[in-house]
N, CA, C and O atoms as a printed pandas DataFrame, in Angstrom:
     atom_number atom_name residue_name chain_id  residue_number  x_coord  y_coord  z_coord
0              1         N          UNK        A               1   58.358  -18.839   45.245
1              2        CA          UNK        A               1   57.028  -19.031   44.660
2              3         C          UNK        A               1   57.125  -19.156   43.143
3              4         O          UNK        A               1   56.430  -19.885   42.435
4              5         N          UNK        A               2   58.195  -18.246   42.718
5              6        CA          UNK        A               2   58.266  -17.963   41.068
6              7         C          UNK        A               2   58.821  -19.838   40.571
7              8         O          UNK        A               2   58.379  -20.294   39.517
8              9         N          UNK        A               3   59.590  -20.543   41.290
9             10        CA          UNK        A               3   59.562  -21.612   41.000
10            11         C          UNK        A               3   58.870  -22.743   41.115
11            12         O          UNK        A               3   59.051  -23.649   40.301
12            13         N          UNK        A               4   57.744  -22.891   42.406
13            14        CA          UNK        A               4   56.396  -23.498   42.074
14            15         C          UNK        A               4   55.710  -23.309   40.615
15            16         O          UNK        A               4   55.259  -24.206   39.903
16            17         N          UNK        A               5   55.745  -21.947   40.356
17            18        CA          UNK        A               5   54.526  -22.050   39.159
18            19         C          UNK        A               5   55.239  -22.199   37.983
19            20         O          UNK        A               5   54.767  -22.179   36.846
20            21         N          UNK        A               6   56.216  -22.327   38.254
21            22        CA          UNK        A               6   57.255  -22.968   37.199
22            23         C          UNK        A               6   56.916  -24.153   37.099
23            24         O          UNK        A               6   56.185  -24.428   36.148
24            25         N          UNK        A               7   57.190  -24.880   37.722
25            26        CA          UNK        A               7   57.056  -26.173   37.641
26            27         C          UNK        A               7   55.842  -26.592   37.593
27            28         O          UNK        A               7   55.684  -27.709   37.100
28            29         N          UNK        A               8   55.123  -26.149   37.880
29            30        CA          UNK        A               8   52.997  -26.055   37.543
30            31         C          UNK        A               8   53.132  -26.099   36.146
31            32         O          UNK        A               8   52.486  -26.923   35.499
32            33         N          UNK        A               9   54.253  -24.937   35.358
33            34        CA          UNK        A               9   53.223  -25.028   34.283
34            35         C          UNK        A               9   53.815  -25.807   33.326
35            36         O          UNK        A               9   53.330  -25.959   32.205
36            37         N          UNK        A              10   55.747  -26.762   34.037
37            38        CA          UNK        A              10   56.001  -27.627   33.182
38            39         C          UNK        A              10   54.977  -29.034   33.367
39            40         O          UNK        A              10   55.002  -29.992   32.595
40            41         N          UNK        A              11   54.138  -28.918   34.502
41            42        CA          UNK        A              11   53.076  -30.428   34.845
42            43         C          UNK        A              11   52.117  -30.121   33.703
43            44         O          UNK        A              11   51.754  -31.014   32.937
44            45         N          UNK        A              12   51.710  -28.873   33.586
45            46        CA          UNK        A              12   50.547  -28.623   32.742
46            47         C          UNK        A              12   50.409  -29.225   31.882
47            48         O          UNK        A              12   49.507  -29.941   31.448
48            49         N          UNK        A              13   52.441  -28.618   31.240
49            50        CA          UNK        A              13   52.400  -28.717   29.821
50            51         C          UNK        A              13   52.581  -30.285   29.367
51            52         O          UNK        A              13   52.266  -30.710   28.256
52            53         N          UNK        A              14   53.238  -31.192   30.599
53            54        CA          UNK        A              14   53.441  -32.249   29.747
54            55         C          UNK        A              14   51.583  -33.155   30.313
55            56         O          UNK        A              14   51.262  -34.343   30.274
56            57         N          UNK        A              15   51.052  -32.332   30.618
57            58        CA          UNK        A              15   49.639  -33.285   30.844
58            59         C          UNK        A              15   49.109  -32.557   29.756
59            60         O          UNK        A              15   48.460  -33.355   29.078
60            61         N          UNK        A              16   49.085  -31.833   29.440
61            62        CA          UNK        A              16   48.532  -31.439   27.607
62            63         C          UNK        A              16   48.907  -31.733   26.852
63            64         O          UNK        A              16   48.336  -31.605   25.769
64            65         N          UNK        A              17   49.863  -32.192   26.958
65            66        CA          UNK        A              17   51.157  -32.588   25.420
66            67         C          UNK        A              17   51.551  -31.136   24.992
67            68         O          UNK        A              17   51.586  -30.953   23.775
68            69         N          UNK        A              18   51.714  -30.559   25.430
69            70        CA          UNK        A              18   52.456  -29.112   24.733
70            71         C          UNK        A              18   53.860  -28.595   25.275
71            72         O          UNK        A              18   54.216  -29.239   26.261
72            73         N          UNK        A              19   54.637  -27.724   24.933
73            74        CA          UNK        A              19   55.818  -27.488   25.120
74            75         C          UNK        A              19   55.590  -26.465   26.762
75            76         O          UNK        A              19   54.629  -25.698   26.824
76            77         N          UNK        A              20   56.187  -26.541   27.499
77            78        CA          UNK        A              20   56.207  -25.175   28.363
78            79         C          UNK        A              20   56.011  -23.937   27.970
79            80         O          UNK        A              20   55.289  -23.089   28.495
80            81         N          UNK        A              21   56.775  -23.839   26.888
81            82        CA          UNK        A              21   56.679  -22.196   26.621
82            83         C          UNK        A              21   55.119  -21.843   25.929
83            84         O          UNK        A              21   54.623  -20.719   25.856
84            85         N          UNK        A              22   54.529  -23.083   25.466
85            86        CA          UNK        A              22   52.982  -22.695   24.881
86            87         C          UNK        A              22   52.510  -22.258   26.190
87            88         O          UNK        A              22   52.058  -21.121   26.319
88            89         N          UNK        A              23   52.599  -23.313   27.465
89            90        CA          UNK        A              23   51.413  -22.654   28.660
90            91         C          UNK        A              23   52.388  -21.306   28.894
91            92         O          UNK        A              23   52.058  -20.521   28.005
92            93         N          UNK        A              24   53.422  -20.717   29.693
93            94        CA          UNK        A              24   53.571  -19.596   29.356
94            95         C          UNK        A              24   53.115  -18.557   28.437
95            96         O          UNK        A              24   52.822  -17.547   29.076
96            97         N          UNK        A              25   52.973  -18.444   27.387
97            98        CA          UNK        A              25   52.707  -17.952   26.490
98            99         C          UNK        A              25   50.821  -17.437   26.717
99           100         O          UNK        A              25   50.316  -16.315   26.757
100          101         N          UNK        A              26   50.420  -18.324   26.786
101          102        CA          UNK        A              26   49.107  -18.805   27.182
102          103         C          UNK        A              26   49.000  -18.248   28.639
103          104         O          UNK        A              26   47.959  -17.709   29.016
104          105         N          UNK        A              27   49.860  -18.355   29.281
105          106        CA          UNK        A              27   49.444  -17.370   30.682
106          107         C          UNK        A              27   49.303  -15.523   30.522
107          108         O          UNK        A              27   48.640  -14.595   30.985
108          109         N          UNK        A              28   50.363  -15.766   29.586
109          110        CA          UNK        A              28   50.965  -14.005   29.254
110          111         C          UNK        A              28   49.470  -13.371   28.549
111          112         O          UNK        A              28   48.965  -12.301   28.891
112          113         N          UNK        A              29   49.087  -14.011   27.825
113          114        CA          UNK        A              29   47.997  -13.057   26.923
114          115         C          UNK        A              29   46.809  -14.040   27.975
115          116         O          UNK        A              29   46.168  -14.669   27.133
116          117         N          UNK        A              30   46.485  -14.270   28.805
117          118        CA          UNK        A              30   45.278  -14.511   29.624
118          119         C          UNK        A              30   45.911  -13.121   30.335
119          120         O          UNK        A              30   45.274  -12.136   29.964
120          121         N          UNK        A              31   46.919  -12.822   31.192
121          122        CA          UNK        A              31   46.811  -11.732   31.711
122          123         C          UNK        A              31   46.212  -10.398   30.601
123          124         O          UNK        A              31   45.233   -9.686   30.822
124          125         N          UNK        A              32   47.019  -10.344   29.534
125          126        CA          UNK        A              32   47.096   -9.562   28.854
126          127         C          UNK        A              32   45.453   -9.245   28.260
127          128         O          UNK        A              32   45.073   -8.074   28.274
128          129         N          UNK        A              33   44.548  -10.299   27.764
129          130        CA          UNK        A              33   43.442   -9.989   28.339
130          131         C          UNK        A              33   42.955   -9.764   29.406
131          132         O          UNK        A              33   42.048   -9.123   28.875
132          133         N          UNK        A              34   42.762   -9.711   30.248
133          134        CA          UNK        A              34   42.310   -9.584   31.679
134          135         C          UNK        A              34   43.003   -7.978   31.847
135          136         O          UNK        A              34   42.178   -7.140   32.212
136          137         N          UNK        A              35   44.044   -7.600   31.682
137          138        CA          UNK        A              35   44.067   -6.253   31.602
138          139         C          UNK        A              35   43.762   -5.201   30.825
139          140         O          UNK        A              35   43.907   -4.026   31.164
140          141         N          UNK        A              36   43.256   -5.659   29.581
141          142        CA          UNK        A              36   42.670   -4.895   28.338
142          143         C          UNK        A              36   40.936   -4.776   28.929
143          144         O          UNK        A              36   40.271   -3.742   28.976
144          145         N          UNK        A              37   40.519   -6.096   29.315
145          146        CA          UNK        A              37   39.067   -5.978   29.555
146          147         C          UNK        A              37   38.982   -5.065   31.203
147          148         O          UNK        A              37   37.936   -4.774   31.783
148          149         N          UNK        A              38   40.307   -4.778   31.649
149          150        CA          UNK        A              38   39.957   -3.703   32.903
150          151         C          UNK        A              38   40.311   -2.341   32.587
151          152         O          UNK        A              38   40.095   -1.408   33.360
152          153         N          UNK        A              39   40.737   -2.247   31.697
153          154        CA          UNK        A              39   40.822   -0.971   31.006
154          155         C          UNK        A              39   39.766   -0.311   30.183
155          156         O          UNK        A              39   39.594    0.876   29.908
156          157         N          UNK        A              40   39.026   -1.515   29.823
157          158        CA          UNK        A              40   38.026   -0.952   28.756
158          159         C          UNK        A              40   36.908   -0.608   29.422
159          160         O          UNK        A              40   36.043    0.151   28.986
160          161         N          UNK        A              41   36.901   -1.491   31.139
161          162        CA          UNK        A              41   35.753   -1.275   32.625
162          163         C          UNK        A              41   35.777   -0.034   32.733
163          164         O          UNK        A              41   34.818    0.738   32.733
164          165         N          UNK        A              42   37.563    0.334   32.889
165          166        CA          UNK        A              42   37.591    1.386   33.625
166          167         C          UNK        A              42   36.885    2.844   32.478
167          168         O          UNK        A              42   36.019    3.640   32.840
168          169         N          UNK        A              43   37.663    2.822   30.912
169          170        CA          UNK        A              43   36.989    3.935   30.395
170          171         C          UNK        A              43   35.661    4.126   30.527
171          172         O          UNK        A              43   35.142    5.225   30.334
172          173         N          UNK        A              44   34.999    3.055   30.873
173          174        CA          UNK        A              44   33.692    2.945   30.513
174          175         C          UNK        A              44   33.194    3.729   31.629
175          176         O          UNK        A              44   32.507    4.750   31.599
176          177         N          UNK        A              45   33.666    3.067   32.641
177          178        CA          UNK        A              45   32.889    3.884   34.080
178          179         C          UNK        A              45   33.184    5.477   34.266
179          180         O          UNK        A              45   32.359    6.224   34.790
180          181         N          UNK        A              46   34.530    5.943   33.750
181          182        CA          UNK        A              46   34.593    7.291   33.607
182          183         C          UNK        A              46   34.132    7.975   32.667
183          184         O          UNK        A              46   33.714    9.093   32.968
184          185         N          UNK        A              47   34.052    7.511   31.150
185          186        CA          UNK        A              47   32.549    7.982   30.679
186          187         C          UNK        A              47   31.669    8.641   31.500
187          188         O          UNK        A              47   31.339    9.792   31.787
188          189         N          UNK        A              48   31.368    7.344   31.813
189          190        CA          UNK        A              48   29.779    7.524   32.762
190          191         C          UNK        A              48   29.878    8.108   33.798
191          192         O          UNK        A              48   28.846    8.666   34.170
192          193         N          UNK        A              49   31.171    8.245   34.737
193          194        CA          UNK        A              49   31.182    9.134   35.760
194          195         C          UNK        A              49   32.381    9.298   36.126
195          196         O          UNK        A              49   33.054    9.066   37.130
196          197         N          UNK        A              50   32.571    9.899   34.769
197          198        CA          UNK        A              50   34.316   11.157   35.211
198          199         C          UNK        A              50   33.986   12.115   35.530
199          200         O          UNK        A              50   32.994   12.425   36.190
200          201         N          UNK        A              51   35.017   12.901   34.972
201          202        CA          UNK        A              51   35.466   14.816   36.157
202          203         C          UNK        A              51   34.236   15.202   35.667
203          204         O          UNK        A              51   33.449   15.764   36.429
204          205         N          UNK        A              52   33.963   15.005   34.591
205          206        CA          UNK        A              52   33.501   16.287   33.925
206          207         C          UNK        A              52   31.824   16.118   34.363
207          208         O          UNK        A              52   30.990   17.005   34.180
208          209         N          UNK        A              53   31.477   14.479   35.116
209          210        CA          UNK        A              53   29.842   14.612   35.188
210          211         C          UNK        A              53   29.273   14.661   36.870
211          212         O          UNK        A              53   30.029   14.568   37.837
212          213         N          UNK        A              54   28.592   14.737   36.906
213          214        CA          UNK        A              54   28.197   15.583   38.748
214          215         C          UNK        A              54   27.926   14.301   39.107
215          216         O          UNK        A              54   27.500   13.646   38.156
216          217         N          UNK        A              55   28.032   13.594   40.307
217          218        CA          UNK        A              55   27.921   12.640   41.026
218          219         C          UNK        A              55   26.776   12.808   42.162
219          220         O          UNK        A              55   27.154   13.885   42.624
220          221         N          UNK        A              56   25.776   12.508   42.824
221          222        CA          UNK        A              56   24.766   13.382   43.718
222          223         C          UNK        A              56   24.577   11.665   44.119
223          224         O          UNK        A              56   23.847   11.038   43.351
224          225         N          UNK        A              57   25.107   11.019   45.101
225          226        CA          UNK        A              57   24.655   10.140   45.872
226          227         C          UNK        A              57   23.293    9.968   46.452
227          228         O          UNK        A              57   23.094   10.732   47.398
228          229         N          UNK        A              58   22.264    9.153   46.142
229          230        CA          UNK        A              58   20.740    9.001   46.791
230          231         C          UNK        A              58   21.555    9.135   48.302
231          232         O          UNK        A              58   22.742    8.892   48.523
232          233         N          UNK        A              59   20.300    9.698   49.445
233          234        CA          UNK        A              59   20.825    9.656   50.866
234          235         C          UNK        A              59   20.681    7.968   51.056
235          236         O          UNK        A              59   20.290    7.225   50.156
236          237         N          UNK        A              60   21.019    7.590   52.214
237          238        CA          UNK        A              60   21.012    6.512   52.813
238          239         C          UNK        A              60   20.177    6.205   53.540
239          240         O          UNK        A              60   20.313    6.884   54.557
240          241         N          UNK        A              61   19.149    5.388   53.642
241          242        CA          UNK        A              61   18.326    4.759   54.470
242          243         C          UNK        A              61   18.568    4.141   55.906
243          244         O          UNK        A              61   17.959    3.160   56.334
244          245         N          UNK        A              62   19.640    4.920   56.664
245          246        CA          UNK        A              62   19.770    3.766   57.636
246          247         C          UNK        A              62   19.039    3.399   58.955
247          248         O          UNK        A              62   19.508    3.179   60.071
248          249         N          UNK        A              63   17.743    3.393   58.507
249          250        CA          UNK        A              63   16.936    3.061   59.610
250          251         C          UNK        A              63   16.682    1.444   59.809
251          252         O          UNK        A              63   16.277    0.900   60.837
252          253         N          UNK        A              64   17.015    0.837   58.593
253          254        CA          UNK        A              64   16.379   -0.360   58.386
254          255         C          UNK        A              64   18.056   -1.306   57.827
255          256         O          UNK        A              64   17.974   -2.446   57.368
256          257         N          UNK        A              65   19.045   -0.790   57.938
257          258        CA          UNK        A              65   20.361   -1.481   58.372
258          259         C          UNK        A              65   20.248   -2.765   59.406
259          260         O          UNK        A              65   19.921   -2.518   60.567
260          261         N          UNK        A              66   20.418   -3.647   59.152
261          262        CA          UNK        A              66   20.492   -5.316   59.603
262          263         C          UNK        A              66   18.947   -5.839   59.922
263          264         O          UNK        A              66   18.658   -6.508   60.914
264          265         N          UNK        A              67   17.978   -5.399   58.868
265          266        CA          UNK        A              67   16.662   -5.453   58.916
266          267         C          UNK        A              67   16.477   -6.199   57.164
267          268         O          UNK        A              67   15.650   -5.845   56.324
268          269         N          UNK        A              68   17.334   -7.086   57.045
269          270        CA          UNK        A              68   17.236   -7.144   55.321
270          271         C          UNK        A              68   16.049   -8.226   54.885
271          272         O          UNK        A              68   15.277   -7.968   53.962
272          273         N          UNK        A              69   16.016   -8.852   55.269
273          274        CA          UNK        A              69   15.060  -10.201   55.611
274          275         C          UNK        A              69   13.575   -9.486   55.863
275          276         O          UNK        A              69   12.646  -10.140   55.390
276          277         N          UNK        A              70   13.220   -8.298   56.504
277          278        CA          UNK        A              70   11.790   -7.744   57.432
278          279         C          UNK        A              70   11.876   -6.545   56.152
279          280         O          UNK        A              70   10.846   -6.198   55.574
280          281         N          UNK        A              71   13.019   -6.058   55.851
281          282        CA          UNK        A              71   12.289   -5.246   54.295
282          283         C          UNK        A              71   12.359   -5.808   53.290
283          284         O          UNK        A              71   11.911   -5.136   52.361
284          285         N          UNK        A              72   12.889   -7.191   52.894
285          286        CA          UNK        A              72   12.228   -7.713   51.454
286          287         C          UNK        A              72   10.821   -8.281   51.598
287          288         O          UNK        A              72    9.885   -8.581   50.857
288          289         N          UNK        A              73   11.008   -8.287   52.436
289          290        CA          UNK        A              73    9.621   -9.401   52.560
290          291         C          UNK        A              73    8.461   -8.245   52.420
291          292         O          UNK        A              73    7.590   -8.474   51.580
292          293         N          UNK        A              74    8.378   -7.077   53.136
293          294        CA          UNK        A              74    7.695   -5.691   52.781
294          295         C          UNK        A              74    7.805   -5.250   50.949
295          296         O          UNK        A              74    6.861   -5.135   50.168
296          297         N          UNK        A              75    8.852   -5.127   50.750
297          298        CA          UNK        A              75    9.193   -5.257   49.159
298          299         C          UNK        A              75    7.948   -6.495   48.584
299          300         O          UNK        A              75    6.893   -6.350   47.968
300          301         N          UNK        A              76    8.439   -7.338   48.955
301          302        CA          UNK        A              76    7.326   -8.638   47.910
302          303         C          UNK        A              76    5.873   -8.397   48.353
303          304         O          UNK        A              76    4.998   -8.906   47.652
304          305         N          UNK        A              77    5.455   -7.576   49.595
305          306        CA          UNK        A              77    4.150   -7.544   49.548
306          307         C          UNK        A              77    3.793   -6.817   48.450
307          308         O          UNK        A              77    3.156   -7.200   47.469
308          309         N          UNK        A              78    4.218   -5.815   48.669
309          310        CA          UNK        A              78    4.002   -4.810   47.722
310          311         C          UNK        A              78    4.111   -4.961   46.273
311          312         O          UNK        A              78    3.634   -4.025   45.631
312          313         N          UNK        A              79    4.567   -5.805   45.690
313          314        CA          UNK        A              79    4.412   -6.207   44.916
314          315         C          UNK        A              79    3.799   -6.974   44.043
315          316         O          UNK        A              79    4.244   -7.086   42.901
């Protein structure tokens, strides 16, 4: 597989006009973002609900489970 996308990203590069190692390069920090912006998800959500804060789940409604269509439509009356 590691040599398919090899060769993907020498097609890339000569359909961009750029060297290979630019799209490499260019792959490395697209990951490298993409893992900074899931890191910054993740502090965020433990902020908001790490160890230290109480979690209390609303109960569950499941009376009206595969009824989704017959309670929006109740929803928009009401509205």
């Amino acid at each position: 597989m590691r040599a398919s996308q090899g060769q993907l990203q020498k097609e890339v590069a000569a359909e961009v006009g750029v060297s290979p190692s630019v799209v490499s390069e260019s792959l490395k920090a697209a990951s490298a973002e993409a893992i900074a912006n899931g890191i910054a998800a993740l502090e965020a959500t433990l902020t908001q609900f790490g160890p230290d804060k109480e979690i209390s789940p609303e109960p569950v409604d499941k009376s009206n489970i595969g009824m989704k269509n017959k309670h929006s439509s109740k929803d928009s009356e009401s509205g």
